[in-house]
C-alpha positions in Angstrom: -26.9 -25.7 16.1 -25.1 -24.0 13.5 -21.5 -24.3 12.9 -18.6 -22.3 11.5 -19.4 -23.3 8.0 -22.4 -21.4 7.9 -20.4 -18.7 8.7 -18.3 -19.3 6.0 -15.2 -20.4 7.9 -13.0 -23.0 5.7 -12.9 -26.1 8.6 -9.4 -25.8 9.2 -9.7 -21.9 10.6 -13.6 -22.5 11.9 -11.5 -25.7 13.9 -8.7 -22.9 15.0 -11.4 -20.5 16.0 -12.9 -23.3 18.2 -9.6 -24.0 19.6 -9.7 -20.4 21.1 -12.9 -20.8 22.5 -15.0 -18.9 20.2 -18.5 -20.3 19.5 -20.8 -19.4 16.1 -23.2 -18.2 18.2 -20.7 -15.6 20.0 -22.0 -12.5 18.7 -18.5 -11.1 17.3 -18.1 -14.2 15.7 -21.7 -14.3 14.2 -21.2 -10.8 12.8 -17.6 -10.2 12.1 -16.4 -13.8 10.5 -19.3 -13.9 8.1 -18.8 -10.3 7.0 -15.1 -10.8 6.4 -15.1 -13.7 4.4 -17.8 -12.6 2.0 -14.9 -9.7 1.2 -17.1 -7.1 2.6 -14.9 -4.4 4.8 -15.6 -4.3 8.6 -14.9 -1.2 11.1 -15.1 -2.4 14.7 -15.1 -1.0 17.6 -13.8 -3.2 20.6 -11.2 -3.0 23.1 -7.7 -2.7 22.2 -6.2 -6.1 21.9 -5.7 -8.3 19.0 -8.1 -11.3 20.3 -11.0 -9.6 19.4 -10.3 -9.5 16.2 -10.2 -13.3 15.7 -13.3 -13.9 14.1 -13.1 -10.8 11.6 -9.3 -12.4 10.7 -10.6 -15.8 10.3 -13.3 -14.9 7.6 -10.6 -12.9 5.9 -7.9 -15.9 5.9 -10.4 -18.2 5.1 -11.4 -15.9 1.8 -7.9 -15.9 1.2 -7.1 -20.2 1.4 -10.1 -20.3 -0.9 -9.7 -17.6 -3.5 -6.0 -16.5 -3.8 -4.6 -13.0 -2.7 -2.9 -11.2 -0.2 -3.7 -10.0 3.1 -1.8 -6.7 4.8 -2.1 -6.5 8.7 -0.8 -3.2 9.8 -0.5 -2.5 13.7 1.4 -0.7 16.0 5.5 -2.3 16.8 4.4 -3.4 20.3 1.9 -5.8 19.2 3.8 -7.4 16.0 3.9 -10.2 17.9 0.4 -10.9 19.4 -0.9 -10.4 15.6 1.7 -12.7 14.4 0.7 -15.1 16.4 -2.9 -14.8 16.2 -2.2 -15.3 12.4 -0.2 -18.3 12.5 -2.4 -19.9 15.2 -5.7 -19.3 12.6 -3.8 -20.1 9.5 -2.3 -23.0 10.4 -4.3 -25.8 8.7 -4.2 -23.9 5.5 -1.6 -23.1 2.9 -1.2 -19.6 4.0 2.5 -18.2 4.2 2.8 -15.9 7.2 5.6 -13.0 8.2 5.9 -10.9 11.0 8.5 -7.9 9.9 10.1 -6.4 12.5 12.4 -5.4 9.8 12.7 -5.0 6.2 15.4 -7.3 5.4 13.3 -11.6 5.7 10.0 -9.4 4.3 11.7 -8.1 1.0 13.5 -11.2 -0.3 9.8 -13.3 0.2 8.1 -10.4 -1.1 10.0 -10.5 -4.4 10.0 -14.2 -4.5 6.3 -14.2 -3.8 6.7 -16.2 -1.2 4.3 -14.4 1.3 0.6 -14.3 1.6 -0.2 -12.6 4.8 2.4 -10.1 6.1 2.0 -8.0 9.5 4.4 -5.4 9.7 4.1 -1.5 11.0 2.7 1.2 9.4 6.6 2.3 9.0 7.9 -0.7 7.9 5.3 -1.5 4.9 6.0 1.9 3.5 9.7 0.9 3.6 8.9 -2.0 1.2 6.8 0.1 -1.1 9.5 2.3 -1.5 11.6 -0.4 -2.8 8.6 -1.8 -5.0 8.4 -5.2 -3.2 5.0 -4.4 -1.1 2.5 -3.8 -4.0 -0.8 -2.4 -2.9 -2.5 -2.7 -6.1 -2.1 -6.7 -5.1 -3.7 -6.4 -1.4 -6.7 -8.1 -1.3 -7.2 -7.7 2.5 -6.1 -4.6 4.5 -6.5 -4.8 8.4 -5.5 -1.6 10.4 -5.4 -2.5 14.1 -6.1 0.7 16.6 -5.0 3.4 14.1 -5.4 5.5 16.9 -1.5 4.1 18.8 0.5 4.8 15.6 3.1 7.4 16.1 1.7 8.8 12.7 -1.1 7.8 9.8 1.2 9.3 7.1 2.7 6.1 6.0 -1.1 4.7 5.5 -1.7 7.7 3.4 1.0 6.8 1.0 0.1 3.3 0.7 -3.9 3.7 -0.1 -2.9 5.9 -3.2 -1.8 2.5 -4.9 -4.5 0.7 -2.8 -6.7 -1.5 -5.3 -10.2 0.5 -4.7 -12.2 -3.0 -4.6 -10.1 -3.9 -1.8 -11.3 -5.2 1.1 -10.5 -2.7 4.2 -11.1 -4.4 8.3 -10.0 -1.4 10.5 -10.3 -2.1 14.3 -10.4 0.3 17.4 -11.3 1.5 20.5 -11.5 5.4 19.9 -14.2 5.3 17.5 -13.6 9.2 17.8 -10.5 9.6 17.4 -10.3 7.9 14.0 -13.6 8.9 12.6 -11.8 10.7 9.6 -9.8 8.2 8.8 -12.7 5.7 8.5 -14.9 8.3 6.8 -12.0 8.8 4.1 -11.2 4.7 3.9 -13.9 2.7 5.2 -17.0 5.0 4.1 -19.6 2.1 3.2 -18.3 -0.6 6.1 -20.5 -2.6 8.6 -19.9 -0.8 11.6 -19.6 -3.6 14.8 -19.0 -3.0 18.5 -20.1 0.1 20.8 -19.7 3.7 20.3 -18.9 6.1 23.1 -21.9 7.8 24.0 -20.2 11.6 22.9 -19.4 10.4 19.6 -22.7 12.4 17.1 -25.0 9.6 16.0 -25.2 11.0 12.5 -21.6 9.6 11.5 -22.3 5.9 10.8 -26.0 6.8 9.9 -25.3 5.4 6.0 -23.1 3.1 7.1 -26.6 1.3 9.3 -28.7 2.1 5.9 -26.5 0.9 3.1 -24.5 -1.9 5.4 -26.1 -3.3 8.0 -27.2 -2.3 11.6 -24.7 0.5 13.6 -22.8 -0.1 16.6 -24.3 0.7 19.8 -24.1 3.8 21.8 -21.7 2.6 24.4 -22.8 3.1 28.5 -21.5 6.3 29.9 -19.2 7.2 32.5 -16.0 5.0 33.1 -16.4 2.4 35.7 -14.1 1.9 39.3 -12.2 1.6 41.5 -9.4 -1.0 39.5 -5.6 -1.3 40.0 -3.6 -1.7 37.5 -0.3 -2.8 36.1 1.6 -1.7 33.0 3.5 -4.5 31.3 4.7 -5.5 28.4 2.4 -7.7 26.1 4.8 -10.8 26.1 5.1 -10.7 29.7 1.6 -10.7 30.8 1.5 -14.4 31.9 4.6 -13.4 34.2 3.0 -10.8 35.5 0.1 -12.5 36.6 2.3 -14.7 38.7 3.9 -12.0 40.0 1.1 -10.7 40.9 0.0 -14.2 43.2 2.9 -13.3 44.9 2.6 -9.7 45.8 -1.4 -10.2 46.6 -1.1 -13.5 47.9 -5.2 -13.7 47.6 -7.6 -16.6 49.0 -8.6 -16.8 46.0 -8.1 -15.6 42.2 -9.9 -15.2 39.2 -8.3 -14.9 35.6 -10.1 -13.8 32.9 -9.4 -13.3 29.4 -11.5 -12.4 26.3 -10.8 -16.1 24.7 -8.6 -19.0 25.5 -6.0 -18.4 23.3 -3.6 -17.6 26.3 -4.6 -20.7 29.0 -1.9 -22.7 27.6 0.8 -20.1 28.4 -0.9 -19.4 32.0 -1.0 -23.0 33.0 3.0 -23.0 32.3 3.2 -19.5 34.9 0.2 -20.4 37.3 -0.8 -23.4 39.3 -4.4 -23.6 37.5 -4.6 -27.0 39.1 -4.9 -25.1 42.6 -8.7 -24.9 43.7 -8.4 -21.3 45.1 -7.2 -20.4 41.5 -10.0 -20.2 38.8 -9.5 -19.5 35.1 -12.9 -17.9 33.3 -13.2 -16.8 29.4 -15.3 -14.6 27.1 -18.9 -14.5 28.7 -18.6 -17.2 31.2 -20.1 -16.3 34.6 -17.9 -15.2 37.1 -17.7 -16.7 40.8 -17.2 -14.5 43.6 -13.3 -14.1 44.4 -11.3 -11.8 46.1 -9.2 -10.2 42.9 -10.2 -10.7 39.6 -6.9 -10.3 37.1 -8.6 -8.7 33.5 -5.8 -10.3 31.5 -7.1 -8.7 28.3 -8.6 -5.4 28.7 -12.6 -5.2 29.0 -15.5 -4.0 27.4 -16.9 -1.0 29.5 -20.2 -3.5 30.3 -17.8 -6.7 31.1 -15.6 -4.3 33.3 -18.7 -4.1 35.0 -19.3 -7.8 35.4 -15.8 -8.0 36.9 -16.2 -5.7 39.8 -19.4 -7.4 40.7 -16.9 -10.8 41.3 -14.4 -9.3 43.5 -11.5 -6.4 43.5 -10.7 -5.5 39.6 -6.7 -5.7 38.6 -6.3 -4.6 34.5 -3.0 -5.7 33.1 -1.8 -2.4 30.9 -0.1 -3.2 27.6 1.5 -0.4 26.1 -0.8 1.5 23.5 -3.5 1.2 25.9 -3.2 4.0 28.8 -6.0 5.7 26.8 -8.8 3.2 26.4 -7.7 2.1 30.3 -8.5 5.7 31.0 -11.7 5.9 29.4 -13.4 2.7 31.1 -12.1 2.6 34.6 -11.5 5.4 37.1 -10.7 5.9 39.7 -7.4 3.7 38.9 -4.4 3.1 41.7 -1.3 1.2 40.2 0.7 -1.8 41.8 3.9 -2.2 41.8 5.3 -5.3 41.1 8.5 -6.8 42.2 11.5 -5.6 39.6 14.0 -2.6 39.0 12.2 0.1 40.9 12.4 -1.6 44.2 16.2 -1.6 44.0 15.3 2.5 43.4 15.1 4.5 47.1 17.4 7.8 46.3 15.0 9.5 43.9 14.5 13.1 44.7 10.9 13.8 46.3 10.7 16.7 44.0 10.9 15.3 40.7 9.1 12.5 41.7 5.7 14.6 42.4 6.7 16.3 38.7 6.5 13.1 37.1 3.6 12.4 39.1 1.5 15.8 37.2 2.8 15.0 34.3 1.1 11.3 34.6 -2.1 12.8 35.9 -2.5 15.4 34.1 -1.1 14.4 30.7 -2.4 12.2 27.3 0.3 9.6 27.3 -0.2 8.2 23.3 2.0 9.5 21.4 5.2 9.1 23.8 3.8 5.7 24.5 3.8 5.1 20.8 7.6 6.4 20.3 8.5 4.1 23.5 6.4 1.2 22.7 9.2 -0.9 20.7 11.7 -0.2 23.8 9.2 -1.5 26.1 9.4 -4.7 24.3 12.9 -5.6 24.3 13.4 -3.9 27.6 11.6 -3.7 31.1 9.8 -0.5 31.1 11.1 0.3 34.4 14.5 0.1 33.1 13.6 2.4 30.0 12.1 5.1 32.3 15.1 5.3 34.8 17.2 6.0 31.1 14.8 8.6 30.3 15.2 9.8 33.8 18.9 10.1 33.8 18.6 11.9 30.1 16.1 14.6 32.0 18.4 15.1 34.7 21.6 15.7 32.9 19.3 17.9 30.1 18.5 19.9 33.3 21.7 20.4 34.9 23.1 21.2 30.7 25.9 18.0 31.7 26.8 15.0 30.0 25.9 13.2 27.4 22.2 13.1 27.3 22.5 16.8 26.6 20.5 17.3 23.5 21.9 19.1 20.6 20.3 22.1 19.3 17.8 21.4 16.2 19.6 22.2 13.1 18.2 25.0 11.3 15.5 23.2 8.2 14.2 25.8 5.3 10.8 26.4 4.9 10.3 25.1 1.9 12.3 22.1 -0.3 12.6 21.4 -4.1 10.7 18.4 -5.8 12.2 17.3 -8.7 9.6 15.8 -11.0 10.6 14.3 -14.7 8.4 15.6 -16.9 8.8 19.4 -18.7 7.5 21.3 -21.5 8.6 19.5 -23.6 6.1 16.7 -23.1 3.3 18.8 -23.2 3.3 19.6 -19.2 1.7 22.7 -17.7 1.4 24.0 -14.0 -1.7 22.9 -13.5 -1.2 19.0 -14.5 1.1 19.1 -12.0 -1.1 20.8 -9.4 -4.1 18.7 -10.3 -1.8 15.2 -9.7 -0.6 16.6 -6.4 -3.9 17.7 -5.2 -6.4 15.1 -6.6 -3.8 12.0 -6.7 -2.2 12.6 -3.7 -4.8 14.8 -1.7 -2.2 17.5 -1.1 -3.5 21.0 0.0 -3.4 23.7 -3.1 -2.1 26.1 -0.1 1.1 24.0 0.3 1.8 23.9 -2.9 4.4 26.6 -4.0 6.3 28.1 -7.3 6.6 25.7 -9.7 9.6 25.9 -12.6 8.4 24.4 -15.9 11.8 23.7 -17.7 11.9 21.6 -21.3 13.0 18.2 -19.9 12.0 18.2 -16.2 10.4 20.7 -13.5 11.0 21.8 -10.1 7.8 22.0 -7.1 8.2 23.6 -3.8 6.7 22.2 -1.2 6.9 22.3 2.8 10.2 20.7 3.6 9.1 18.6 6.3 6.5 16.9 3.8 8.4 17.3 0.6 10.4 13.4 1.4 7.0 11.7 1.6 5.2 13.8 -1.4 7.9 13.2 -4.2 7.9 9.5 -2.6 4.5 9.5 -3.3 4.4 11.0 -6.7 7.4 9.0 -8.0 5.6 6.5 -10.4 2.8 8.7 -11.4 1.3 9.7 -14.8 1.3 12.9 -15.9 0.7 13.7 -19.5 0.5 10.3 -20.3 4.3 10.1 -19.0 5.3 7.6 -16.2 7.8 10.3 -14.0 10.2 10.3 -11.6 10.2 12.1 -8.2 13.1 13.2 -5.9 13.9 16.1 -2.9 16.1 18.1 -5.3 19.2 18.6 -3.3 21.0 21.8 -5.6 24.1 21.8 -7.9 24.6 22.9 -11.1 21.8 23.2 -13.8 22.1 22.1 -17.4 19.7 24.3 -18.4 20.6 27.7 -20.8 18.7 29.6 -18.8 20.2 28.9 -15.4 22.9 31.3 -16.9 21.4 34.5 -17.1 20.9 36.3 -20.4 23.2 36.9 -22.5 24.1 40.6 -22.2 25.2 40.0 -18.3 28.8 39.7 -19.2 31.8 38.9 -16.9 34.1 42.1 -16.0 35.7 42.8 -19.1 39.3 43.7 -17.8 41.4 46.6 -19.4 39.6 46.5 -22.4 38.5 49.6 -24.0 34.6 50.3 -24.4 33.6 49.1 -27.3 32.9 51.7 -30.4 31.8 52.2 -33.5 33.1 55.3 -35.2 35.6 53.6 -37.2 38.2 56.7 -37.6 38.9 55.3 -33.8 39.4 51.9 -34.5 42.4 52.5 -37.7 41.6 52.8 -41.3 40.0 55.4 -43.7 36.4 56.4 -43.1 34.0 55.0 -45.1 32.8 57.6 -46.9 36.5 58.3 -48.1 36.8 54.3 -49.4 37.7 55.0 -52.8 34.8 53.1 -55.3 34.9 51.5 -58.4 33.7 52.2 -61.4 29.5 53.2 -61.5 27.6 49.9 -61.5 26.5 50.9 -65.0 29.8 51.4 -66.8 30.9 47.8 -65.5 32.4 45.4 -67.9 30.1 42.4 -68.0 29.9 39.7 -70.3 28.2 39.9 -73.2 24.9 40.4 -73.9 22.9 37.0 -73.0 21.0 36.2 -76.1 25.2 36.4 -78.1 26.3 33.4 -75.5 27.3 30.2 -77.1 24.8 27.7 -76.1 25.5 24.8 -74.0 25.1 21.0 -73.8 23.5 19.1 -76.4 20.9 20.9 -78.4 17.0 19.7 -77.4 16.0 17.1 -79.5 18.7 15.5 -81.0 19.6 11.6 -80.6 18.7 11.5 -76.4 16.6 8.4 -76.0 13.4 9.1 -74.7 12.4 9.4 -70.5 10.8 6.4 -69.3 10.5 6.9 -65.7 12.0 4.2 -63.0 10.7 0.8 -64.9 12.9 1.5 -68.1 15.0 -1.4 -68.8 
């Protein structure tokens, strides 16, 4: 039977993998692990939570223990600390140095130290430590973006794959194969593709991905399957919720399944798993019949499948993951579990059936996205009776939660960029860095001001932060510039001051004139002359001078240049 060193999984990670509950024969491991480690990039398709991405991250940790490097996990806030601890829990035979940044502060000292080999952070928060030149890309060996697709915005990634080391090595994980199809077309082109694609998605896109990489991912079974209930709740709080949920449901018996074992620890703590009427079931294990079956990681659309066959199908909702729940279940009815909103009975029936359209009727993401870090330091019922009392008072134009209007922002901003005429610059350097370097659209691009010493680029203000942040550090003309929103005041340069004929307002002065009879004094035809330049008295004649110096050729010693003695 083979083991994880055939995969090549160092024995400490292979041993960690184990631990989990994954097998070398499990096809993820068999095909992502492998792949990984050999420094090959990966796009996989799977559902959105961070254990299915064990293997994949174990072949890129174990390349890292053996060859040096760094590794860069980017993923949405919610889940910075599922992916932290999947990374600690695989790296913890080996001499890896792990950080989860929820902030900037812990990340920047240990990046400057170089005291960090694997860091997951946001999308947000990596781009904050670029900008201070302690996150270098050029030194990432390993880039893992997990679900793209839950980011409040790709923008930051754009900034960071400019300085991104073209050899590196680039695993990007989701579950809307769709949905981020540009993204991997533009950064994971010639990746092994793993997992199943939605059966709408055009067979044509990973078509040289199967020829030059390895065999596609499968077209994925249409149609989502149903009925399921389901429960929103925070990732942390999944083991509580599954107790919470014996309680409410109070079954004869109960099935919890998850997509490894990574989490059985944690639900022996919350559940009585000793209890015979309470089963515990992992990855592909055959299901007994049971009255509820709790998904505690969400499903493939063919395991979903498997579930219903056991017994009534409950999917515990992180946040990030309305969409993907969407997609593979329906219908879907949600429980309520015991908390804030059962203390809640004097909500108007109206807005209640608003917010009621607005769930049915509505894509979620992005406000999920923006909201994702509150549901994590507060209970999401909690957060949503805030947001209620901020829509209230917005609609009755009272209190606080009032919004204030927008403040007005110009079309278009200033770049400043340090490098003028001086230096040899033209226009079009500057329009071939922005559009080739930094892949920004020739349309957006405005007037550009050449000056001697620097020049000034407008741009679209809402992008003109994140384009000079991009530029600053580039090479144009051979010359290493500087980039910065210019915010006004007064110019150094001559020509800032108009020419030189646009005079201030000259006062009482008279016009100026020059007929001189005007102005005092004879004219100056009436200047009385001297004598005609013929009749002058000059000296005399040249050749009757006296001559002067010493005569040529008397007693002067002889030139000999700079080595006479």
């Amino acid at each position: 039977m083979p083991g994880f060193e055939d995969l090549h999984l160092t024995s400490a990670v292979g041993g960690a993998l184990e631990a989990m509950g994954w097998a070398p024969t499990d096809a993820a491991a068999r095909e992502t692990a492998p792949t990984a480690a050999r420094g090959h990039s990966l796009v996989a398709v799977t559902p959105p939570a961070p254990v299915y991405a064990a293997p994949a991250l174990a072949g890129a940790l174990s390349r890292l223990a053996a060859d040096g490097g760094r590794a860069l996990l980017l993923c949405p806030p919610a889940e910075l600390d599922e992916w932290g601890a999947l990374a600690h829990a695989l790296a913890r035979g080996t001499s890896l140095r792990v950080q989860v940044a929820h902030g900037a502060s812990r990340a920047l000292r240990r990046l400057r130290t170089e005291e960090l080999d694997v860091l997951v952070a946001s999308p947000e928060t990596a781009l904050a430590l670029h900008r201070r030149a302690a996150l270098k890309p050029e030194l990432v060996r390993t880039l893992l973006l997990a679900w793209p697709e839950a980011w409040e915005s790709t923008e930051p990634l754009d900034a960071l794959m400019q300085d991104l080391a073209k050899d590196a090595q680039r695993l990007l994980f989701t579950s809307d194969a769709v949905g981020v199809g540009d993204l991997a077309e533009r950064y994971a082109r010639k990746a092994m593709t793993f997992g199943t694609l939605p059966a709408e998605m055009p067979r044509d896109r990973f078509a040289e991905r199967e020829n030059e990489s390895g065999p596609a991912a499968a077209p994925e079974p249409a149609g989502p399957a149903g009925p399921v209930r389901t429960v929103h709740v925070a990732w942390q709080r999944r083991p509580q919720a599954v107790a919470e949920l014996l309680e409410l449901l109070d079954p004869q018996t109960l099935t919890v399944w998850a997509a490894d074992r990574s989490q059985e620890a944690a639900l022996q703590r919350a559940l009585p798993l000793s209890d015979p009427s309470i089963r515990f079931a992992a990855g592909g294990a055959e299901l007994q019949p049971s009255q509820y079956v709790v998904a505690f990681d969400l499903p493939t659309r063919e395991r979903l499948g498997e579930l219903l066959a056991a017994g009534e199908v409950v999917l515990l909702v992180p946040p990030g993951t309305e969409a993907y729940t969407a997609r593979i279940a329906n219908p879907r009815r949600p429980l309520r579990l015991p908390g804030l909103v059962d203390a809640i009975t004097t909500e108007a029936g109206a807005r209640r059936a608003a917010i009621l359209r607005a769930l049915e009727s509505q894509r979620p993401e992005h406000a999920v996205a923006v909201l994702g870090p509150l549901f994590e330091r507060y209970d999401p019922a909690a957060v949503a009776a805030a947001l209620y009392t901020l829509w209230t008072e917005h609609a009755a134009g009272t209190g606080a939660g009032a919004p204030g209007a927008i403040p007005d922002i110009p079309a278009t901003s200033k770049v400043f960029v340090g490098v003028g005429k001086k230096d040899g610059a033209t226009p079009a350097d500057i329009v071939a860095t922005l559009t080739k370097d930094l892949r920004v659209d020739r349309g957006k691009i405005g007037r550009i001001e050449l000056r001697d010493a620097f020049s000034l680029v407008e741009l679209p203000a809402q992008e003109a932060e994140r384009i000079a942040a991009a530029l600053n550090g580039a090479t144009i003309r051979r010359r290493r510039v500087t980039a910065r929103v210019d915010r006004g005041g007064p110019s150094l340069d001559r020509g800032e001051r108009g020419e030189r004929g646009e005079r201030g307002d000259r006062g009482d002065r008279p016009p100026r004139t020059f007929d001189r009879s005007e102005r005092g004094g004879p004219p100056r035809g009436d200047r009385p002359s001297g004598p005609p330049r013929g009749d002058r008295p000059y000296g005399p004649p040249r050749g009757d001078r006296p001559p002067s110096g010493p005569p040529r050729g008397g007693d002067r010693p002889p030139y000999r240049g700079r080595d006479r003695e």
